[in-house]
LUMLO-963052 format. One record per residue (C-alpha): residue number from 0; z negated, x negated, y. Coordinates in pm, whole numbers, padded with zeros to 5 digits. Layout:
N
R;n;Z;X;Y
R;NUM;Z;X;Y;
...
This chain:
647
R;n;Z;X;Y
R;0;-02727;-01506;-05158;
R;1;-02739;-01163;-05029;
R;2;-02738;-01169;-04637;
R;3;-02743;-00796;-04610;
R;4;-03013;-00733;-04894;
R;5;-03286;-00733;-04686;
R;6;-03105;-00460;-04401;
R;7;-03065;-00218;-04632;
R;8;-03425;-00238;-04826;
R;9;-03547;-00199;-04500;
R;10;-03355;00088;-04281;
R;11;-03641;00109;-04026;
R;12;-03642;-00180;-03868;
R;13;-03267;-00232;-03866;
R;14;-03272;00085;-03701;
R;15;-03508;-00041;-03472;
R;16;-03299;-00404;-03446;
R;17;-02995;-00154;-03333;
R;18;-03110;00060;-03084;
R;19;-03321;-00284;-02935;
R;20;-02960;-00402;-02901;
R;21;-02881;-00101;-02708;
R;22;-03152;-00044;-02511;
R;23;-03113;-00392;-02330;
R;24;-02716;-00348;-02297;
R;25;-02788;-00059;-02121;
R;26;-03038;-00241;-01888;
R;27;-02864;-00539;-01813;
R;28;-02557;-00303;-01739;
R;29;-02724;-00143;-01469;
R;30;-02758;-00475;-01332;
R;31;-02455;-00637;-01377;
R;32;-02289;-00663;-01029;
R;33;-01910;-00530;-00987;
R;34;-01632;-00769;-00848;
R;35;-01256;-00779;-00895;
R;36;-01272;-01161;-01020;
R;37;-01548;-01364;-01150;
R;38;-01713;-01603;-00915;
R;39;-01559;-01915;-00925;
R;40;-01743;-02190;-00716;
R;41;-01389;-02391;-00588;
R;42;-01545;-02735;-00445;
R;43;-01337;-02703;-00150;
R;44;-01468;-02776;00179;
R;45;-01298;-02706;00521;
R;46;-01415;-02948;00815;
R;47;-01314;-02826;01182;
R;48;-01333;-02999;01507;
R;49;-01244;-02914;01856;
R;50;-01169;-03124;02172;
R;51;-01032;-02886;02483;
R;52;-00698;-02989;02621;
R;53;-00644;-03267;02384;
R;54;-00263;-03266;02248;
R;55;-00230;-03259;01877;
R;56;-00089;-03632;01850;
R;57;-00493;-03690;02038;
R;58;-00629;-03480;01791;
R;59;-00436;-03664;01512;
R;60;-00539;-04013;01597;
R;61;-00903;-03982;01760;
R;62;-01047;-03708;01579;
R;63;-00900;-03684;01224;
R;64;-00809;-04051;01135;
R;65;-01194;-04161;01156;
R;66;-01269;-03879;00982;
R;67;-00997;-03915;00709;
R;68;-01112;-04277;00674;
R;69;-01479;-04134;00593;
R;70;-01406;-03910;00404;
R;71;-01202;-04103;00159;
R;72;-01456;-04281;00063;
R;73;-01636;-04000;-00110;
R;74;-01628;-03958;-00462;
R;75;-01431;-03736;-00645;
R;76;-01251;-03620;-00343;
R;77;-00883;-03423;-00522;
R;78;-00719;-03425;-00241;
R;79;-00719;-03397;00140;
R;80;-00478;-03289;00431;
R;81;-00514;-03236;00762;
R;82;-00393;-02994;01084;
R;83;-00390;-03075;01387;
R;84;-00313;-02846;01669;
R;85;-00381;-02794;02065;
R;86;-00689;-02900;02083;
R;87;-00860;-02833;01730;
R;88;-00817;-03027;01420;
R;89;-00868;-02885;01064;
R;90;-00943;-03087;00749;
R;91;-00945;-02949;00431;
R;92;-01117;-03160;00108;
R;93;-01033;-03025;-00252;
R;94;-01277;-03198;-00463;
R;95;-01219;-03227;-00850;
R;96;-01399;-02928;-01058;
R;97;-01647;-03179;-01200;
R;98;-01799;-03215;-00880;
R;99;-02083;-02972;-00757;
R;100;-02009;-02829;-00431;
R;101;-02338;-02852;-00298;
R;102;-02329;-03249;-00390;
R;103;-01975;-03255;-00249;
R;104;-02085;-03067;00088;
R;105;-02383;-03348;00118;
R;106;-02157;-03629;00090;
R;107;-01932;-03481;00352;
R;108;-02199;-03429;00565;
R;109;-02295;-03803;00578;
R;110;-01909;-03888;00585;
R;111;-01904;-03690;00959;
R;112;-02251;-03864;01042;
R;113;-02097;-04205;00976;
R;114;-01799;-04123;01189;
R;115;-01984;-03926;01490;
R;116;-01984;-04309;01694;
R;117;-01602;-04307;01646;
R;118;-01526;-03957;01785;
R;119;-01448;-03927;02123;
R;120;-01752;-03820;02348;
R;121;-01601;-03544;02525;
R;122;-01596;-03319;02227;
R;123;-01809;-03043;02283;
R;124;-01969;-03036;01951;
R;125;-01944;-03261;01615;
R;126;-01762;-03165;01336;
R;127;-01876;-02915;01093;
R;128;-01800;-02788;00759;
R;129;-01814;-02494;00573;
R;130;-01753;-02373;00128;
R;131;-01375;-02223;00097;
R;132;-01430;-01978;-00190;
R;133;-01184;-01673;-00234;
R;134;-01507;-01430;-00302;
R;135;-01574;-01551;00118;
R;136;-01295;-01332;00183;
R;137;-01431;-00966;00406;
R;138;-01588;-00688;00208;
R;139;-01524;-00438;00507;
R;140;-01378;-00465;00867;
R;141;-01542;-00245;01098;
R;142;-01365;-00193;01417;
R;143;-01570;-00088;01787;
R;144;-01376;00097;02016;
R;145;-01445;00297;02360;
R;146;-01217;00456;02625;
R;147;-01464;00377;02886;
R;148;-01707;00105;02832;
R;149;-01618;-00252;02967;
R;150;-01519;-00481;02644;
R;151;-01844;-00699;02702;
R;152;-02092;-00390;02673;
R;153;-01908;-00314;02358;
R;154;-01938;-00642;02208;
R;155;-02303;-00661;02312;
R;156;-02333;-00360;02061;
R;157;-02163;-00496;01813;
R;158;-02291;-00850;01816;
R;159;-02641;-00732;01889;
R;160;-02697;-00399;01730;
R;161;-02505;-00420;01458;
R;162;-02409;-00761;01329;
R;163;-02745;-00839;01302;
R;164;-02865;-00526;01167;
R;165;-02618;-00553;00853;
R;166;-02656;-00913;00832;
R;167;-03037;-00808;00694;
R;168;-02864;-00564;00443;
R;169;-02933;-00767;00075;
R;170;-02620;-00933;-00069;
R;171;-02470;-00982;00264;
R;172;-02365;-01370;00376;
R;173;-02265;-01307;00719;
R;174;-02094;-01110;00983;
R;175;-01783;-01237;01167;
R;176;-01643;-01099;01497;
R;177;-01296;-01120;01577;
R;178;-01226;-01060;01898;
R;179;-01546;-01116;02061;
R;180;-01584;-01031;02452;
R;181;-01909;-01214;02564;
R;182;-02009;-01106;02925;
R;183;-01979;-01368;03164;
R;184;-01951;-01427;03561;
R;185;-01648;-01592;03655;
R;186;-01606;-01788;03956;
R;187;-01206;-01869;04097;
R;188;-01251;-02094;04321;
R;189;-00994;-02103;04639;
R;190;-00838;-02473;04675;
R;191;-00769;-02403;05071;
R;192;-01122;-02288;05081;
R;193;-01252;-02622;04965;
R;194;-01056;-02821;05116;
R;195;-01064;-02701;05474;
R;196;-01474;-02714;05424;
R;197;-01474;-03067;05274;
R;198;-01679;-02957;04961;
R;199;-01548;-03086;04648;
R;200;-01550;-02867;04297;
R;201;-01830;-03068;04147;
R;202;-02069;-02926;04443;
R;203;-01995;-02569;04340;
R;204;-02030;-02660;03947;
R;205;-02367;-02813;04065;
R;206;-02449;-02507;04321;
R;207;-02404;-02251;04023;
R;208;-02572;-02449;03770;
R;209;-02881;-02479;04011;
R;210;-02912;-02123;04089;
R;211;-02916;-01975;03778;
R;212;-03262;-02092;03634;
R;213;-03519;-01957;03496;
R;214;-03798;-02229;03462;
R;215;-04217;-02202;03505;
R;216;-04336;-02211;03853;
R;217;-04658;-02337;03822;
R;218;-05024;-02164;03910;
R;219;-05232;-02107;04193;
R;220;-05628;-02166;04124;
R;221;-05896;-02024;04374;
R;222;-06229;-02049;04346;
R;223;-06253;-01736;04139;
R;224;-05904;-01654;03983;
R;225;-05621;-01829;03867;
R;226;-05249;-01692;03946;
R;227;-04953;-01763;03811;
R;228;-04659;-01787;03988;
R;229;-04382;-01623;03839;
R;230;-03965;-01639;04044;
R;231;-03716;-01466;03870;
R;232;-03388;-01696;03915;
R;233;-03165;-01531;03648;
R;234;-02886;-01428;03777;
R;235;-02732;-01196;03549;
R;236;-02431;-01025;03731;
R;237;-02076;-01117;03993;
R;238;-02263;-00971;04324;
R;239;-02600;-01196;04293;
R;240;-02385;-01516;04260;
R;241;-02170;-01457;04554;
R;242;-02475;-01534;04820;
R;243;-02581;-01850;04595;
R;244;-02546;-02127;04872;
R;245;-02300;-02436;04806;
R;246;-02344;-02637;05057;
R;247;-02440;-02658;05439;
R;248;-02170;-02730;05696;
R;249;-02267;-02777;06039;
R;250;-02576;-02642;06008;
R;251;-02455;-02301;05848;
R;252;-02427;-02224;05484;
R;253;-02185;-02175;05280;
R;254;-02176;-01926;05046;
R;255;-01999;-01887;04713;
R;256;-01829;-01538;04855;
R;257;-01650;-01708;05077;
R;258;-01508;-01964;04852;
R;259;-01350;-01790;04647;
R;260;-01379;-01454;04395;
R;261;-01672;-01390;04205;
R;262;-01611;-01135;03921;
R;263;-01757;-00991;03646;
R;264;-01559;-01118;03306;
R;265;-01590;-01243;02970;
R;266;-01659;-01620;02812;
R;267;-01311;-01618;02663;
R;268;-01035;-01414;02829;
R;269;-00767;-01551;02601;
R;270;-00892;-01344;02316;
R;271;-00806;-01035;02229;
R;272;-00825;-00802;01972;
R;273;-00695;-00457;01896;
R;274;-00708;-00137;01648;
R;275;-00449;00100;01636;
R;276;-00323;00412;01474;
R;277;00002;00555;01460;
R;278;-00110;00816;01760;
R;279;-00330;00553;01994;
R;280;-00377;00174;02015;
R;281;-00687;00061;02267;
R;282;-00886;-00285;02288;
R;283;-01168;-00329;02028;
R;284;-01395;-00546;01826;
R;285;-01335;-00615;01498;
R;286;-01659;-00692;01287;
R;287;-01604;-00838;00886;
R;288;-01848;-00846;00690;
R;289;-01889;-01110;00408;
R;290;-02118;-01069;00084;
R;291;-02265;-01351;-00062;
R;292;-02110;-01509;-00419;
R;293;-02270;-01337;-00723;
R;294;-02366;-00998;-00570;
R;295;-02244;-00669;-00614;
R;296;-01919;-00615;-00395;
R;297;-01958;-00197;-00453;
R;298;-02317;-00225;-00383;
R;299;-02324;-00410;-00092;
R;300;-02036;-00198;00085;
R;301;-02242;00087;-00007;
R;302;-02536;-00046;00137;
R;303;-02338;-00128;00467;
R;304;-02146;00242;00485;
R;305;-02516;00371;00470;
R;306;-02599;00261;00793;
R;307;-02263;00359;00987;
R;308;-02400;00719;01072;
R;309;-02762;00560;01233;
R;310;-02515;00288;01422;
R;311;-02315;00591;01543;
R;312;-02637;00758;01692;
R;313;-02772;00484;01865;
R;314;-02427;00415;02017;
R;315;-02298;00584;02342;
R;316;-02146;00922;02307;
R;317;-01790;00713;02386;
R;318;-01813;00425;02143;
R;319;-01619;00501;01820;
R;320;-01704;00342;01493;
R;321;-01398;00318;01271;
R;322;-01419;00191;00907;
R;323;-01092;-00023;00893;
R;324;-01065;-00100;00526;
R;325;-01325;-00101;00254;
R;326;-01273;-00374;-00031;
R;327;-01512;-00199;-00261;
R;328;-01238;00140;-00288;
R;329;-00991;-00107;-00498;
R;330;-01240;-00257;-00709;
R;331;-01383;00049;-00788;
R;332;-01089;00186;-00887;
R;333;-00949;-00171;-01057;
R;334;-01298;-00088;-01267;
R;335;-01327;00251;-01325;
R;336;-00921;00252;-01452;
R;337;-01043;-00048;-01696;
R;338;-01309;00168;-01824;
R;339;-01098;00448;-01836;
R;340;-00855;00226;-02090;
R;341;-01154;00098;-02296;
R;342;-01251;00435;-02378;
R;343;-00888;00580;-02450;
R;344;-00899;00261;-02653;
R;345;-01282;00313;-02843;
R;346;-01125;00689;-02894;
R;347;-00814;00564;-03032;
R;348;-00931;00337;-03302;
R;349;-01163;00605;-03434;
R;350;-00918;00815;-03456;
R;351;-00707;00567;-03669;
R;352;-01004;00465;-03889;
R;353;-01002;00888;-03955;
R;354;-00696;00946;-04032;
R;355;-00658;00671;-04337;
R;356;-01038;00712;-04426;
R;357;-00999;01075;-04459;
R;358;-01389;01080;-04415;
R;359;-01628;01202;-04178;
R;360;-01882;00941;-04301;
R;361;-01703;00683;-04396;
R;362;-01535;00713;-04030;
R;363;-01893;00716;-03817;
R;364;-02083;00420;-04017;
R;365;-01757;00185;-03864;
R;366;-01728;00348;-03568;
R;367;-02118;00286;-03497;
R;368;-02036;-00080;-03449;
R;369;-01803;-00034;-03087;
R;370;-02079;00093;-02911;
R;371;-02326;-00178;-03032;
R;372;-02093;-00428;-02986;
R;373;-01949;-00403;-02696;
R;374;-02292;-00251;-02516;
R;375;-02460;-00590;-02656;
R;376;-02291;-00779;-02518;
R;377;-02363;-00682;-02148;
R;378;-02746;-00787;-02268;
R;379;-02577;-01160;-02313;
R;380;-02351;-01138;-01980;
R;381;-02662;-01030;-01737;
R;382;-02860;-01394;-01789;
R;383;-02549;-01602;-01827;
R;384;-02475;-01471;-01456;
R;385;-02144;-01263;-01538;
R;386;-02045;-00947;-01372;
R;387;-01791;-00659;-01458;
R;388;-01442;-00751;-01330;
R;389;-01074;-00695;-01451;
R;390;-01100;-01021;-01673;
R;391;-01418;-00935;-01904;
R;392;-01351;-00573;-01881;
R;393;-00989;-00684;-02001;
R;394;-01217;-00873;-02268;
R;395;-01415;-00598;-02415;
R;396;-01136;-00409;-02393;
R;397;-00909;-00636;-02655;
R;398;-01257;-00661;-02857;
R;399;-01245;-00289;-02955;
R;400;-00944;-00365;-03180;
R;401;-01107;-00649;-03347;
R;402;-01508;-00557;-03347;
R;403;-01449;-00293;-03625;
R;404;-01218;-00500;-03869;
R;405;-01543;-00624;-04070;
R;406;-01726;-00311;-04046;
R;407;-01396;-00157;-04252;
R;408;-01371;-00417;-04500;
R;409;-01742;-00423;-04600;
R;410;-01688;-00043;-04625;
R;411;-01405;-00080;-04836;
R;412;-01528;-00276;-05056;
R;413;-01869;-00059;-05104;
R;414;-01660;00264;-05162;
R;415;-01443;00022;-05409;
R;416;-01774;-00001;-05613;
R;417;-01866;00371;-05583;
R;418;-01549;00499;-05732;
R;419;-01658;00243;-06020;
R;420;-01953;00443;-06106;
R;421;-02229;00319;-05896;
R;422;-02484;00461;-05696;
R;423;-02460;00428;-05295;
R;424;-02758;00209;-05309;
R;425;-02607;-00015;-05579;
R;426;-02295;-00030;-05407;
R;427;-02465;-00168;-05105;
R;428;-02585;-00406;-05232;
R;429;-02328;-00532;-05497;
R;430;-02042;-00472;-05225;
R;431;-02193;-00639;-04949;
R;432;-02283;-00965;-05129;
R;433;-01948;-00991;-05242;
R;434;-01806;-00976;-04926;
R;435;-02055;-01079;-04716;
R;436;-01941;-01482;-04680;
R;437;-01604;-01344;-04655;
R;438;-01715;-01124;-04327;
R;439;-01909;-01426;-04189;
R;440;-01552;-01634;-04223;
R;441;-01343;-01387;-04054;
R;442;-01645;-01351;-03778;
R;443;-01617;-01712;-03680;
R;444;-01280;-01764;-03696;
R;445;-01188;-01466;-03479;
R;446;-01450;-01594;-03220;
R;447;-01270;-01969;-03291;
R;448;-00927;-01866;-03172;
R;449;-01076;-01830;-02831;
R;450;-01258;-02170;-02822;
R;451;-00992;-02383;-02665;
R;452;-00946;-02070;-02370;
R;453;-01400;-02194;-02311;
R;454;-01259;-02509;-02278;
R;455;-00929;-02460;-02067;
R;456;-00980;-02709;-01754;
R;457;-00876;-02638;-01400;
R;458;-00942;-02327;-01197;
R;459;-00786;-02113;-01427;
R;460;-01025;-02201;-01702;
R;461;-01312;-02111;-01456;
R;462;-01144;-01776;-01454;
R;463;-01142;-01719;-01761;
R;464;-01447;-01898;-01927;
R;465;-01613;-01561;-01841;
R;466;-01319;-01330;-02065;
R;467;-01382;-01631;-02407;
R;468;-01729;-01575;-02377;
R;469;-01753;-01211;-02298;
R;470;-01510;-01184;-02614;
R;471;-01677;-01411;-02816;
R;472;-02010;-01251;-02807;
R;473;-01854;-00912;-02864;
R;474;-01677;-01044;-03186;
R;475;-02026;-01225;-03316;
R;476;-02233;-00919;-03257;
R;477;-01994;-00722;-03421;
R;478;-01986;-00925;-03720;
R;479;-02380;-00897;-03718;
R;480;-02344;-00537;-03738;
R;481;-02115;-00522;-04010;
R;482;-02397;-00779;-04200;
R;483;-02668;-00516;-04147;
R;484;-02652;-00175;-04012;
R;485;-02274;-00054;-04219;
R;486;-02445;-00183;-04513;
R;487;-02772;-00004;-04492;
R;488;-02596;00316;-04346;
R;489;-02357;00317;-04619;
R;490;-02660;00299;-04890;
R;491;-02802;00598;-04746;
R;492;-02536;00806;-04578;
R;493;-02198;00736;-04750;
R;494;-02120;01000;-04998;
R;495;-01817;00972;-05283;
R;496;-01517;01174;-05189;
R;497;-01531;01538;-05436;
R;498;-01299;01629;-05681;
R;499;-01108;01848;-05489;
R;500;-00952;01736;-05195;
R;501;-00800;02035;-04874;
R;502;-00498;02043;-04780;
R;503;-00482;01768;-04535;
R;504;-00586;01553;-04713;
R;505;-00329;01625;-05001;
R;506;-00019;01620;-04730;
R;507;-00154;01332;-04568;
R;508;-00176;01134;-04897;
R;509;00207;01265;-04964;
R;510;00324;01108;-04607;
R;511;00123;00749;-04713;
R;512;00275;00745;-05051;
R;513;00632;00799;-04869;
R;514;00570;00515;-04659;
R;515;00479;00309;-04933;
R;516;00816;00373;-05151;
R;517;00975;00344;-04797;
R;518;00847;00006;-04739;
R;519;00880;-00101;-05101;
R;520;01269;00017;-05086;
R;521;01274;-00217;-04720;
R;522;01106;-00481;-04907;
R;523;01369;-00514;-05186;
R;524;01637;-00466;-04958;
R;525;01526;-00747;-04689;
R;526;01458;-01002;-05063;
R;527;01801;-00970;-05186;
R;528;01927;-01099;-04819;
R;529;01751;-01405;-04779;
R;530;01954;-01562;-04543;
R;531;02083;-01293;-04339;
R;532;01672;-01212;-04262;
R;533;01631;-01627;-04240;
R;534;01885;-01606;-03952;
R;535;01777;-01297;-03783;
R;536;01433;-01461;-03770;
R;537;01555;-01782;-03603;
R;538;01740;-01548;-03335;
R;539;01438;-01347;-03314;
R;540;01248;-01680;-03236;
R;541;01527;-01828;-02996;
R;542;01524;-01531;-02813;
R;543;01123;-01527;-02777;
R;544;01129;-01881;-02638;
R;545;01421;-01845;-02374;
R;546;01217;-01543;-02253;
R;547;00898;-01738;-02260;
R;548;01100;-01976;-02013;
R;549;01281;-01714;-01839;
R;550;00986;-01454;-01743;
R;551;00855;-01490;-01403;
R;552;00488;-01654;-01379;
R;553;00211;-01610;-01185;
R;554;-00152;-01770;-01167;
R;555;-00289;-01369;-01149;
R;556;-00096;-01020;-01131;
R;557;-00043;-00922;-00776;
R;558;-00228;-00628;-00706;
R;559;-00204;-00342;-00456;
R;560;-00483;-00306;-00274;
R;561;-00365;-00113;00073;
R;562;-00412;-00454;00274;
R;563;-00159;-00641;00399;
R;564;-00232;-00991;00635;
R;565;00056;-01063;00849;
R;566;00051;-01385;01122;
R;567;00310;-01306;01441;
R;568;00405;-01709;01521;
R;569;00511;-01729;01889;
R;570;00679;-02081;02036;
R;571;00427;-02364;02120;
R;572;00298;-02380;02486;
R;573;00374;-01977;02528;
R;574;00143;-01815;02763;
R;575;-00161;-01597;02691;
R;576;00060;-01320;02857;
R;577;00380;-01366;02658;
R;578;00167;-01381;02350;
R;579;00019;-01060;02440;
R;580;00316;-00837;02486;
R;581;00440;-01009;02219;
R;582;00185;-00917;01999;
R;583;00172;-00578;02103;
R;584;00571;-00523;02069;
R;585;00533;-00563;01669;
R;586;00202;-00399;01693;
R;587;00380;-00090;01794;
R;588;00691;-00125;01533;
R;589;00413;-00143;01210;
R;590;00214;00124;01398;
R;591;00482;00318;01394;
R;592;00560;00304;01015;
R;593;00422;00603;00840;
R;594;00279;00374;00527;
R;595;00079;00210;00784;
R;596;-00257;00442;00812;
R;597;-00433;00185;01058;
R;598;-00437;-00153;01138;
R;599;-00653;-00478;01343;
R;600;-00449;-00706;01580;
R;601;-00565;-00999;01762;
R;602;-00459;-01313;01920;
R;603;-00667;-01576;02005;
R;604;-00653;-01945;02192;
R;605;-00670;-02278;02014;
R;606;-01012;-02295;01789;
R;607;-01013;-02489;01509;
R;608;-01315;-02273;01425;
R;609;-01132;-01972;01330;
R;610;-00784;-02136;01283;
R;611;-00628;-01997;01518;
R;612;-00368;-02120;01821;
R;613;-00245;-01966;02126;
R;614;00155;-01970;02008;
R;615;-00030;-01693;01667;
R;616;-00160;-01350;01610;
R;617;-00305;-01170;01334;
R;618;-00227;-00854;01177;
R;619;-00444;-00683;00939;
R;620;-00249;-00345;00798;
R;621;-00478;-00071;00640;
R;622;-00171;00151;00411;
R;623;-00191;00465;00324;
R;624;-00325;00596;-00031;
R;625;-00122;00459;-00338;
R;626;00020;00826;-00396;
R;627;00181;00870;-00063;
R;628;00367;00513;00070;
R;629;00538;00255;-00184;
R;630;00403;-00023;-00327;
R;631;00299;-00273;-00082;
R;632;00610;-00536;-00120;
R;633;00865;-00233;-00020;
R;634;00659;-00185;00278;
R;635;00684;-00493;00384;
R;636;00994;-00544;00309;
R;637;01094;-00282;00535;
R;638;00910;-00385;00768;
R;639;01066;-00736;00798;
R;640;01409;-00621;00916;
R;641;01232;-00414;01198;
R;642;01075;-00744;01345;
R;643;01363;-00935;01345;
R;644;01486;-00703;01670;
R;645;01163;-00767;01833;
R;646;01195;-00912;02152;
């Protein structure tokens, strides 16, 4: 049986088959999105829950043992471990891989319902939950500054304007704000003053509470019209609170003015955030932006950078919108350098096929199957969900060596039967059937050897189920090609090498036949010292396996990407104070590092939320371009040195 028989009596419609082929690996490239990784739904879930003022040992025994004791109940639950700190507790479930994480986050859900009863009831909100997945991490942090605006007006803009302005941009999951500076009215109440009126701190909770409503009134109805009655009793800044009324003394009221201060502030003044350069550091707001799992990371930043200029003219004249780092820059140049090898690659092996072919013909009808191999196969990546990172770029790029192997030895073996005698069209067909079950072996085993990598478990086979399938598609449609199109292109566009052959040709043909009597000397040589090559080999192999054991692993190759996270740990029970001129001492020594371009800090007080405790600080360090700082380990290691003489 002739597979290819009916390819080459009919050249039209493989033509046709072939450029189908390309046409929708074209298409489905447009739409494949671009990440650095492939998405990789962990089932890991991260529970939080807060109780003001309660100690950690609290936290540890009323809030996360009921939970704990819930939660291991739930099926398929990996493992679990628990944080507790001043006031906020943090629980984080690993659930096996098996295990959907929408099922998991379900049965979690109905673990913390079961549990609510056993909490205690001061907590000012239940537990909740929320997916752990590394593609959660920010696409872009966006930083707010202004030499002149109050920190609340700036974080109205941000929260307002902007957050929810890009959190309607497609692809986009949310928008965090670190640092935020709500507006608020904060009262500090006198002690003396309350006492020597006999009005207890309740009465002025009660007093503020009362004043600042803003409910219906009702209607007046007269015998023609109907009115309604509208009061306005919002109370929306410091100087209308400080007449609000507490309580009446004697006959006289007293006022909230004269109990105390009444000042205009923010929700949470133990937060703070800043954004520095090596010339200023001031206050800011620090908005990250998240995409959601699956999308395009280069289109989405895109999208966001688009609006930046319309945010800027809406803002005030003084508020300063500064682009802090920009996740899509490394992938797209992680991408675009993988590219850039799979073509030196695709150019390469041409080359190669040229210089032993010796044929411009017999060097194309091979070369035609890279292209349709490796652009099909973004037609099968598109519906199975895939997108173009490092690992299936890495993946087409190790196919280019191996998609043109049976496009060669079907050629071979048709030119074999041309130099008999035969026509091209005979050859074809006599060649190919030969060969043909031969080309179908090598096909499926090549795609075999990467079976057991489909199957690998863990997280690491996640990873890289997309590189054995990406790979294995490019090796099957190659090994299509070589059944149909070589085998029709070589009946009608192969031609038998003249007579007379250039010059080239003759000196390259000199240089193979000296590498053949070279290799046959080598040969003989290496046969009459069996042992001595016996024992080198076993060296050879003792070596490889110390090495194996020796090399450093890794679970992926770190990568330089200009960002660096840093935490500043501070002893427990340190004030909001210390912590800030804490902070700000090692802001100032990485600010002052000339690797450093920019950089976020922020501290924040205990909120299990976002992690963080009053004793900790965050750093986020923006380097400089690749080509003018080291690598990012030498900068922080000098960096580390510096800190230790902070005070």
């Amino acid at each position: 049986m002739n597979v290819s028989a009916l390819f080459i009596r009919r050249p039209v419609a493989t033509t046709l088959v072939m450029l189908a082929v390309l046409l929708f690996g074209a298409v489905a490239y447009r739409g494949l999105p671009v990440s650095d990784l492939p998405n990789v739904d962990l089932p890991t879930l991260l529970v939080t829950a807060s109780l003001p003022g309660a100690s950690p040992e609290t936290m540890a025994s009323s809030v996360a043992t009921p939970l704990e004791r819930q939660f291991s109940t739930i099926a398929g639950l990996g493992s679990m471990n628990s944080v507790n700190t001043l006031g906020g507790t943090q629980i984080t479930l690993q659930f096996d891989l098996s295990r959907s994480i929408d099922g998991a986050a379900q049965d979690v859900q109905a673990a913390i319902t079961q549990a609510t009863p056993l909490l205690p009831p001061g907590m000012p909100s239940p537990p909740v939950f929320r997916k752990v997945n590394p593609a959660d991490q920010p696409i872009l942090f966006i930083a707010l500054t202004s030499p002149t605006l109050p920190l609340w007006s700036l974080d109205e803009y941000g929260e307002t304007l902007m957050a929810q302005r890009i959190s309607m941009v497609s692809g986009v999951a949310q928008v965090l704000v670190f640092g935020a500076q709500k507006y608020a009215v904060r009262v500090q109440v006198d002690p003396d003053a309350l006492a020597s009126r006999g009005i207890g701190i309740d009465e002025v909770a009660t007093a503020v509470r009362s004043a600042n409503v803003n409910l219906p009134t009702g209607t007046l109805y007269g015998s023609h019209r109907a009115y309604t009655v509208e009061a306005t009793g919002q109370l929306t800044s410091a100087e209308q609170y400080g007449p609000v009324i507490v309580a009446y003394r004697n006959g006289s009221p007293i006022r909230l003015d004269e109990l105390g201060r009444v000042i205009d502030g923010v929700e949470d003044d133990k937060t703070a955030s800043w954004y520095g350069t090596a010339d200023r550091l001031q206050r800011s707001i620090i908005l990250a932006v998240q995409r959601q799992p699956g999308t395009n990371t280069v289109a989405v930043a895109d999208a966001v950078k688009e609006l930046l200029p319309s945010f800027q003219a809406w803002l005030p004249p003084s508020v300063q919108v500064e682009l802090l780092f920009d996740r899509s820059q490394p992938v797209r140049a992680s991408v675009r350098d993988v590219k850039l090898t799979m073509l030196v690659a695709l150019v390469l092996v041409v080359l190669v096929i040229f210089v032993f072919l010796r044929n411009v013909s017999a060097t194309v009808i091979p070369s035609l199957a890279l292209p349709l191999s490796i652009v099909g196969t973004f037609a099968a990546m598109l519906p199975l969900g895939y997108t173009l990172d490092n690992l299936s770029l890495m993946a087409l790029t190790l196919s280019i060596g191996f998609v043109v192997d049976d496009a060669i030895v079907i050629l071979e073996n048709i030119v074999r039967h041309m130099e008999m005698g035969e026509p091209p069209l005979e050859a074809a067909f006599n060649g190919s059937q030969e060969i043909g079950f031969t080309i179908l072996s090598m096909t499926l085993s090549l795609a075999a050897v990467f079976i057991p990598v489909l199957f690998m478990a863990g997280v690491l086979g996640r990873l890289f189920h997309e590189f054995a399938v990406t790979i294995c598609v490019a090796i099957l449609i190659s090994g299509v090609v070589s059944l149909t199109l070589t085998p029709m292109l070589c009946s009608r566009y192969l031609r038998p090498a003249s007579g007379a052959h250039g010059r080239l040709y003759r000196a390259s043909e000199r240089f193979f036949d000296g590498m053949l009597r070279r290799y046959e000397r080598s040969l003989a040589w290496v046969l009459r010292r069996r042992a001595a090559t016996m024992g080198v080999s076993l060296v050879v192999l003792a070596a490889t396996l110390w090495l194996f054991v020796a090399i450093p692993k890794g679970f992926i190759p770190a990568e330089d990407q200009g960002l660096v996270f840093g935490v500043v740990e501070a002893p427990e029970g340190v004030s909001f104070e210390e912590m800030t001129r804490l902070q700000l001492a090692v802001t100032d020594i990485v600010r002052a590092d000339p690797s450093v371009e920019e950089l976020s800090s922020s501290i924040s007080a205990s909120n299990a939320a976002s992690g963080a405790t009053l004793n900790q600080g965050r750093m986020f360090l923006h380097l400089r371009p690749r080509s003018e700082r080291p690598s990012a380990d030498e900068v922080i290691a000098g960096l580390r040195p510096k800190m230790a003489k902070a005070p």
